[in-house]
C-alpha positions as CSV (number, residue, x, y, z in Angstrom):
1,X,40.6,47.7,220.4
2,X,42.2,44.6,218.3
3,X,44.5,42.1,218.8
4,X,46.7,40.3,216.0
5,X,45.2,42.4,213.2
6,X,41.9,41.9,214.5
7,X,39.4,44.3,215.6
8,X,37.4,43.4,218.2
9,X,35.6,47.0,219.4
10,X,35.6,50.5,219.4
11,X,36.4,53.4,222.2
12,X,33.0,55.1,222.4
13,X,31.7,58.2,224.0
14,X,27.9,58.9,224.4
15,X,27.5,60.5,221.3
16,X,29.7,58.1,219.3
17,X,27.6,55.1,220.9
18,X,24.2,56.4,220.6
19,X,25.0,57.5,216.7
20,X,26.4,53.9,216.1
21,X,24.3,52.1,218.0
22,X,26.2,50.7,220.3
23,X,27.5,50.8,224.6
24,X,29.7,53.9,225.3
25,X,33.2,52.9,226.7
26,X,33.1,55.5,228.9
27,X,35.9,58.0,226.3
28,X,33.7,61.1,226.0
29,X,37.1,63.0,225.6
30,X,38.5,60.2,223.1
31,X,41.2,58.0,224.0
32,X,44.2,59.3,225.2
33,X,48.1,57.8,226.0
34,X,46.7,54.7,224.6
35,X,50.2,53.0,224.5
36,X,50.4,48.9,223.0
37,X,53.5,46.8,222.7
38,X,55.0,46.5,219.5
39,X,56.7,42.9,217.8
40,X,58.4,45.3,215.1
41,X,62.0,47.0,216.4
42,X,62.2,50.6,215.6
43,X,65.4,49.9,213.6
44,X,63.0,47.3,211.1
45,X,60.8,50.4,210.6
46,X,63.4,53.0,209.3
């Protein structure tokens, strides 16, 4: 999870937290239709 080309966290599931160390976010299944709005045109990236 980031913001301006920053990370600021991870989505965790149990398994991924408790290997890492850290809280589960509550993604067991991973993260899914995880959708962000863009400052790039699709015509700049073709």
């Amino acid at each position: 999870i980031g913001g301006h080309g920053v990370l600021r966290g991870y989505f965790l599931g149990s398994y991924s937290a408790r290997k890492l160390g850290l809280r589960s976010t509550g993604n067991a299944g991973g993260n899914h239709n995880l959708i962000e709005a863009d400052q790039v045109s699709a015509t700049v990236l073709t």
